[in-house]
DRENZAVEX-49746 format. One record per residue (C-alpha): residue number from 1; residue in one letter; chain; x, y, z. Coordinates in Angstrom, 1 decimal, always signed. Last residue first. Layout:
BEGIN
pos,code,unit,c1,c2,c3
NUM,a,A,X,Y,Z
...
This chain:
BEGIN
pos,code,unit,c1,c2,c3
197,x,A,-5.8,-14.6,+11.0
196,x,A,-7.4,-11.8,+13.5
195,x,A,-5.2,-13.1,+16.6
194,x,A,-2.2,-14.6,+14.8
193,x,A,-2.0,-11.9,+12.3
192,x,A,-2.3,-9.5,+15.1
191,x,A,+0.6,-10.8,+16.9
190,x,A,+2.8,-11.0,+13.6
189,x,A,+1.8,-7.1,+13.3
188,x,A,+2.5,-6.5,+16.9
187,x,A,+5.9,-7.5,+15.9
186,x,A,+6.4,-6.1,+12.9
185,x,A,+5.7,-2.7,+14.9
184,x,A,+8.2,-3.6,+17.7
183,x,A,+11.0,-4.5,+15.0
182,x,A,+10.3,-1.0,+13.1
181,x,A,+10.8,+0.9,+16.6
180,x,A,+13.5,-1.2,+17.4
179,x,A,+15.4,+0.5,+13.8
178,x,A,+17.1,-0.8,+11.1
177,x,A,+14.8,+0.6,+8.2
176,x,A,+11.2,+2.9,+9.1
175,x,A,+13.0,+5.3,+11.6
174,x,A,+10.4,+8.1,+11.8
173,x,A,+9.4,+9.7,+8.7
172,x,A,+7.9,+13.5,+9.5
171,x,A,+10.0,+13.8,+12.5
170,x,A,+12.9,+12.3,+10.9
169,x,A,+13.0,+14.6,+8.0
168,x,A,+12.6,+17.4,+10.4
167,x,A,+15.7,+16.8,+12.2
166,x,A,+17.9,+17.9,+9.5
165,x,A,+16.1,+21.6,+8.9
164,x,A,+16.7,+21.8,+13.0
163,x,A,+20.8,+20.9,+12.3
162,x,A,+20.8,+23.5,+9.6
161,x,A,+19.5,+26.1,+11.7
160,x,A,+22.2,+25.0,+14.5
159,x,A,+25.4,+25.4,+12.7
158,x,A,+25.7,+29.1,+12.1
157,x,A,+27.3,+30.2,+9.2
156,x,A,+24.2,+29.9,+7.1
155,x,A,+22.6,+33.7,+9.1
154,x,A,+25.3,+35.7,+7.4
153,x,A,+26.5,+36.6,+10.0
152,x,A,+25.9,+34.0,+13.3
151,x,A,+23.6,+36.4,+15.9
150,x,A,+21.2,+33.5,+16.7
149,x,A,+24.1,+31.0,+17.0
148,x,A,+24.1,+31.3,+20.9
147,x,A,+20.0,+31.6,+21.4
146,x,A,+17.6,+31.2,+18.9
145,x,A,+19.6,+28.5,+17.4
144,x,A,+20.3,+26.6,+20.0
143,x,A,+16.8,+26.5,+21.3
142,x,A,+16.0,+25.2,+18.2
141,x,A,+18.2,+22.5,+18.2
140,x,A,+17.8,+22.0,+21.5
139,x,A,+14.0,+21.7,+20.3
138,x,A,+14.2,+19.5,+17.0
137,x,A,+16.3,+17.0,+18.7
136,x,A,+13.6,+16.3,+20.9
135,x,A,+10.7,+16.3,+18.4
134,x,A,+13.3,+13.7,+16.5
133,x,A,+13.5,+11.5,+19.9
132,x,A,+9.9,+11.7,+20.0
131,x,A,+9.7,+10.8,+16.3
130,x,A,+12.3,+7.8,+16.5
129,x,A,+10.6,+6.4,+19.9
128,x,A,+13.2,+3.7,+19.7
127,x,A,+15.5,+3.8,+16.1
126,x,A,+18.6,+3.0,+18.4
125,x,A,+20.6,+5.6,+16.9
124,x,A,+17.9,+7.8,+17.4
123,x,A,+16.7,+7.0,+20.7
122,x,A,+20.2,+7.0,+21.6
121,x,A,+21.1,+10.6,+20.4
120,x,A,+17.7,+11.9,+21.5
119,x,A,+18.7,+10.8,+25.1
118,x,A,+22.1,+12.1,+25.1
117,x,A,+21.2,+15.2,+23.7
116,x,A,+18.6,+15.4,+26.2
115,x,A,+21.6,+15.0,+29.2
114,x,A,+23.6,+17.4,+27.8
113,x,A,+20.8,+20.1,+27.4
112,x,A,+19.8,+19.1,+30.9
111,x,A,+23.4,+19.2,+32.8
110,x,A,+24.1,+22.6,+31.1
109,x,A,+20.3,+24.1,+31.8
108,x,A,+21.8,+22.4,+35.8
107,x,A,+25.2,+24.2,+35.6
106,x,A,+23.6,+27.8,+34.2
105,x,A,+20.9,+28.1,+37.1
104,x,A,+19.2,+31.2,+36.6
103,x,A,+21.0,+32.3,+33.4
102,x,A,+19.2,+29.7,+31.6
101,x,A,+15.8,+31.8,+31.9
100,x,A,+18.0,+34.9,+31.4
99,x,A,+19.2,+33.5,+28.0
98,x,A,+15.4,+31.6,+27.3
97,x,A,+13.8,+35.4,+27.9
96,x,A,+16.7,+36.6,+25.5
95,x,A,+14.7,+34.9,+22.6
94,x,A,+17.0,+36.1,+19.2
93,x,A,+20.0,+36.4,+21.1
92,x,A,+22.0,+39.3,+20.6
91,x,A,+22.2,+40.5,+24.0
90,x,A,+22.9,+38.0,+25.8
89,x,A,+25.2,+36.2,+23.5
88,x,A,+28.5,+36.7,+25.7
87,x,A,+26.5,+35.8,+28.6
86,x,A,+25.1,+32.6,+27.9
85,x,A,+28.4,+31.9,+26.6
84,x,A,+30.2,+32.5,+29.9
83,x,A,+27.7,+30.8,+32.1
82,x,A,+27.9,+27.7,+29.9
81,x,A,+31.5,+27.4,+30.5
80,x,A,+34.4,+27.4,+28.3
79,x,A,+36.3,+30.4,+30.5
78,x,A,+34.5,+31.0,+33.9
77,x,A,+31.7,+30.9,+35.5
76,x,A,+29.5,+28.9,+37.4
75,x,A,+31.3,+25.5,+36.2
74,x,A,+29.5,+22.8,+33.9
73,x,A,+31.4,+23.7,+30.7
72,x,A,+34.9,+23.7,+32.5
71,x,A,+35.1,+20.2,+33.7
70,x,A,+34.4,+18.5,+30.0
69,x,A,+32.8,+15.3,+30.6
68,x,A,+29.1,+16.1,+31.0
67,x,A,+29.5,+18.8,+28.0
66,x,A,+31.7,+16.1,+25.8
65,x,A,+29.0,+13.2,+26.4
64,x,A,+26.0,+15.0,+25.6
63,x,A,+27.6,+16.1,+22.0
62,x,A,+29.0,+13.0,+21.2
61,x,A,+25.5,+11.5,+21.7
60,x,A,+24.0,+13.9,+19.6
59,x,A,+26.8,+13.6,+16.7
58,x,A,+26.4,+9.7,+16.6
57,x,A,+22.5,+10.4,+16.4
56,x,A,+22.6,+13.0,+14.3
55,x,A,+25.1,+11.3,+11.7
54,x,A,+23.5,+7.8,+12.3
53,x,A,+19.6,+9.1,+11.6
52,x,A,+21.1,+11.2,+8.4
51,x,A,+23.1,+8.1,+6.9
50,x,A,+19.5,+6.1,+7.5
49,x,A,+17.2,+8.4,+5.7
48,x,A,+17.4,+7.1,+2.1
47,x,A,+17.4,+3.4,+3.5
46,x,A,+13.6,+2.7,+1.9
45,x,A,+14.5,+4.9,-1.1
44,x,A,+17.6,+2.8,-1.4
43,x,A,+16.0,-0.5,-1.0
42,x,A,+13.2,+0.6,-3.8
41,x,A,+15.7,+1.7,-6.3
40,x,A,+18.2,-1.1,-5.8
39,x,A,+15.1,-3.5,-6.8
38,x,A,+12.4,-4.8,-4.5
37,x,A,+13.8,-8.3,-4.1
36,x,A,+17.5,-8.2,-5.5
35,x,A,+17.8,-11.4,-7.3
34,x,A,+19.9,-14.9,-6.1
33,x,A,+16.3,-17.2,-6.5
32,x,A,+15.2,-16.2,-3.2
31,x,A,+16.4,-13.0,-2.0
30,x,A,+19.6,-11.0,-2.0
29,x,A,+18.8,-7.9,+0.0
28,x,A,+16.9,-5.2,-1.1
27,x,A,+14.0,-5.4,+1.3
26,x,A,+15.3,-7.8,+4.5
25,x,A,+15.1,-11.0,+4.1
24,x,A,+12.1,-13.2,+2.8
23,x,A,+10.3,-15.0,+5.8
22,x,A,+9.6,-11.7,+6.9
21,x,A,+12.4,-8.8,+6.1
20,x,A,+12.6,-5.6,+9.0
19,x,A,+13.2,-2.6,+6.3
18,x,A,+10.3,-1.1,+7.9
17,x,A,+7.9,-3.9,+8.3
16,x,A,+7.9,-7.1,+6.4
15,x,A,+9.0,-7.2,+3.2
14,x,A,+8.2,-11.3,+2.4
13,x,A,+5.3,-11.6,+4.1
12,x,A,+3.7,-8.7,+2.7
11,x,A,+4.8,-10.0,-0.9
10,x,A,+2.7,-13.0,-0.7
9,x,A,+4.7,-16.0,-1.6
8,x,A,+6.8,-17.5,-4.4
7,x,A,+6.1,-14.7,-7.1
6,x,A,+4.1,-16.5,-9.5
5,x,A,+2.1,-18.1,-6.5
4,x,A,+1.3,-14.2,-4.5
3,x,A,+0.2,-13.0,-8.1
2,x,A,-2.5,-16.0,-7.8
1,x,A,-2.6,-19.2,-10.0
């Protein structure tokens, strides 16, 4: 008798990939014989990053959506826009070469930081391209940060450092629970079996 016959089946098989169950359920859930397979411990390390993917990505996508719906922050000028922050932090931005750089064309750096927030929020939400969409999220973020809350006294007051410290978990982790990313990769798992198996 094998450890895969005491425990009704070979525990690969079971897990699956990233929070994706096999034959089993997902990790954590109630598996055969009415116990939690993998323990609470195990299912909430293996979730620990999903409350940060939904708040970033629900917060990204919100973000995107209010520039390319609010009518003042795409103008040239004016109160609310883009072209009036970048000026008001002009000279206390930490890399004034990406102020003047944005300063060029205010409407279409508005219409591209809206439109990558977008995209990083979905990817993220969505789990698809997690690291790429966390790379992304990383630099607005960043660019944020050196630029309009650069000058924010003391430096914790500013919301953008802390939104680049948030990405980084995600970066370095993907979305391995509840993602198409984690789907995809059980997938060409499955495919694989069937080839090499």
């Amino acid at each position: 008798m094998t450890l895969g016959d005491r425990t009704g089946g070979d525990t690969a098989s079971r897990t699956g990939v990233g929070g994706i169950g096999g034959s089993g359920g997902v990790p954590g859930s109630v598996g055969r014989g009415g116990f939690l397979t993998g323990g609470l411990r195990a299912a909430a390390a293996r979730h620990a990053l999903l409350p940060l993917r939904l708040f970033l990505g629900v917060t990204f996508v919100y973000a995107g959506l209010d520039k390319l719906t609010d009518s003042a922050f795409l103008t040239g000028d004016g109160p609310g826009s883009l072209a009036q922050t970048l000026e008001s932090v002009r000279g206390t931005a930490g890399a004034g070469w990406l102020v003047e750089l944005a300063q060029q064309s205010p409407e279409g750096f508005g219409v591209a930081i809206a439109l990558g927030e977008l995209a990083v929020g979905v990817g993220t939400l969505l789990g698809l391209w997690a690291r790429l969409a966390a790379v992304g999220g990383v630099l607005i973020s960043l660019s944020l940060w050196l630029t309009v809350s650069w000058s924010s006294e003391p430096y914790y007051y500013g919301n953008d450092l802390p939104y680049l410290m948030a990405w980084i978990p995600l970066v370095l982790a993907g979305s391995p629970a509840y993602s198409v990313d984690a789907l995809l990769a059980l997938r060409r798992r499955r495919r694989g079996h069937r080839i090499f198996g």
